[in-house]
ZAMARGU-4260 file (C-alpha; in steps of 0.2 Angstrom, whole numbers, plus 5000, padded with zeros to 4 digits):
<rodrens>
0) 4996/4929/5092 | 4987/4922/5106 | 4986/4902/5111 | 4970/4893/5109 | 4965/4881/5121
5) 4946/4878/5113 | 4946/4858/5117 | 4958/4858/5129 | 4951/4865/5142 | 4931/4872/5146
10) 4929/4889/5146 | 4925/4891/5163 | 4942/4884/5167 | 4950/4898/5157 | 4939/4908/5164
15) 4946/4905/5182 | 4964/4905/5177 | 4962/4921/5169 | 4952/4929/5184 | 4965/4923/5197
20) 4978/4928/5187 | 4972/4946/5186 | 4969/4945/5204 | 4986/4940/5208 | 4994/4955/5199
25) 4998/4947/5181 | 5001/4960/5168 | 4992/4957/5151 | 5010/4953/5142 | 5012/4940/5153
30) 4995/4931/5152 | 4999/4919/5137 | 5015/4914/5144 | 5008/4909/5162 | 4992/4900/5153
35) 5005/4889/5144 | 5010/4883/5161 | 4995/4884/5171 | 4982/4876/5156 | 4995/4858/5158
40) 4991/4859/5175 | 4974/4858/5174 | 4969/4849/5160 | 4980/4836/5167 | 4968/4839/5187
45) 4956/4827/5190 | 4943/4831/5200 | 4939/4814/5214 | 4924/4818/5225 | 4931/4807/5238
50) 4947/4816/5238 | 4937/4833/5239 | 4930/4834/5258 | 4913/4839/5250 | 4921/4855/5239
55) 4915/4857/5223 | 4926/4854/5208 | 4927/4875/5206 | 4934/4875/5223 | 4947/4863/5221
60) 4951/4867/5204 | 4955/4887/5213 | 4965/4881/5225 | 4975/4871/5213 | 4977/4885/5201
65) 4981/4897/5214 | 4996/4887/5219 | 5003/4886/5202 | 5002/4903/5201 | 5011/4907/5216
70) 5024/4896/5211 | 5023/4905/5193 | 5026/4920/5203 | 5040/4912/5214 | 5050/4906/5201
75) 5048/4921/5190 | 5056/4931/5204 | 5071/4919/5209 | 5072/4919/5189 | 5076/4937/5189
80) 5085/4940/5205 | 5096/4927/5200 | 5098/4936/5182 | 5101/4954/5190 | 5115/4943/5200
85) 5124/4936/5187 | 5125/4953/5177 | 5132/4962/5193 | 5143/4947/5197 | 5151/4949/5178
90) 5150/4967/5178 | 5138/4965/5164 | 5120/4976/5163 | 5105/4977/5151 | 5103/4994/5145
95) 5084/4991/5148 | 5087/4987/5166 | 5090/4999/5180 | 5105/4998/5192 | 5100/4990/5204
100) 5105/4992/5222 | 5107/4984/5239 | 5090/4994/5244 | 5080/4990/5227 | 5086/4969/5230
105) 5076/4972/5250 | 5062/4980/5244 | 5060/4967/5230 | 5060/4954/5243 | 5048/4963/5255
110) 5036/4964/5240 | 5037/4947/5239 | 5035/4944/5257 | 5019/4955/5257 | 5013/4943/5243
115) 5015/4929/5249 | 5007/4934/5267 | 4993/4941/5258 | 4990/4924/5247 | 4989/4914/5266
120) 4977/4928/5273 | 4967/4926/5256 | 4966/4905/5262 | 4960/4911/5280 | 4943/4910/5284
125) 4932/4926/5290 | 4935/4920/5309 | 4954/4915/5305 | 4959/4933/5300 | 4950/4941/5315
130) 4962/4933/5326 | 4975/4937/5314 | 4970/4954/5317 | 4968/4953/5334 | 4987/4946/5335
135) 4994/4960/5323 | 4986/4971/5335 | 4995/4963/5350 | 4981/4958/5361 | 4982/4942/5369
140) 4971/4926/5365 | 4961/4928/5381 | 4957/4944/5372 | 4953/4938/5356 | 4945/4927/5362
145) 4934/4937/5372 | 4933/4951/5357 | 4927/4935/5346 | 4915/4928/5360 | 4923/4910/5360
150) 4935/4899/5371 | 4955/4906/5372 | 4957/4885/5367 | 4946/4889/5348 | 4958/4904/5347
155) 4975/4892/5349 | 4969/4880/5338 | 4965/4894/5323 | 4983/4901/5328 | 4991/4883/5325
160) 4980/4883/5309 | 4988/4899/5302 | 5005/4893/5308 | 5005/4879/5300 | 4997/4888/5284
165) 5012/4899/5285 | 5026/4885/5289 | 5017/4876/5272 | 5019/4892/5263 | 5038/4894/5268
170) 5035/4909/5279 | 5038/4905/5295 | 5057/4912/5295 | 5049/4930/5293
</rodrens>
């Protein structure tokens, strides 16, 4: 049976959860579960014009969704690596859950890596993930620059903006 949030929440709202949910890789059998935890944050968001350098309430109201999303995600994934631990630790195993290896537990986290990189690329602007693809092509921020017809100094800054994005998000040990 589904949850109802009529009253709770407008529809748009539910509309944008469920939209960047779906964009984020949520399957349909976990829907229900995530909008109990996502709907308490937003009904309890309020929107403060002052607080909002000019964005619009939808903005704000994305980027506060997609966080607790990503930290839905996050948890979810600690959840069940710690699980899968604890069963190898006692020798235990679900028969509905696959041995799982050394190999399987690095690919899990590199898929969780390649998430969360992808979430931080999704925050950058157009110009911010050109000199990200000039830097994962290896050229030089006199080149970027250049390639991008600015000042190598409008390149350094975007590059401490993505750094710091990155240090914010926890990935700045990969």
């Amino acid at each position: 049976m589904k949850n109802s949030y009529k009253g709770v929440l407008e529809n748009w709202k539910l509309e944008l959860i469920s939209e960047l949910a779906h964009r984020k890789g949520f399957r349909p059998d976990e829907m229900d579960d995530m909008l109990q935890r996502v709907v308490l944050v937003v009904a309890n968001f309020k929107y403060d014009l002052a607080k909002a350098n000019g964005a619009t309430e939808h903005t704000v109201l994305t980027a506060v969704i997609g966080k607790q999303l990503l930290r839905i995600q996050r948890a979810d994934s600690r959840a069940k690596k710690n699980h899968l631990a604890h069963c190898r630790d006692c020798g235990m195993r679900n028969e509905d859950e696959p041995v799982v290896d050394e190999h399987h537990m690095d690919h899990e986290r590199l898929h969780e890596l390649q998430l969360d990189v992808q979430i931080a690329l999704s925050r950058l602007s157009a110009f911010e993930r050109a000199v990200c693809d000039g830097l994962m092509a290896g050229k030089p921020d006199t080149q970027i620059a250049a390639d991008l017809g600015c000042d190598r100094y409008h390149v350094s800054v975007v590059i401490d903006t993505v750094r710091e994005l990155f240090v914010d998000m926890g990935l700045d040990s990969i």
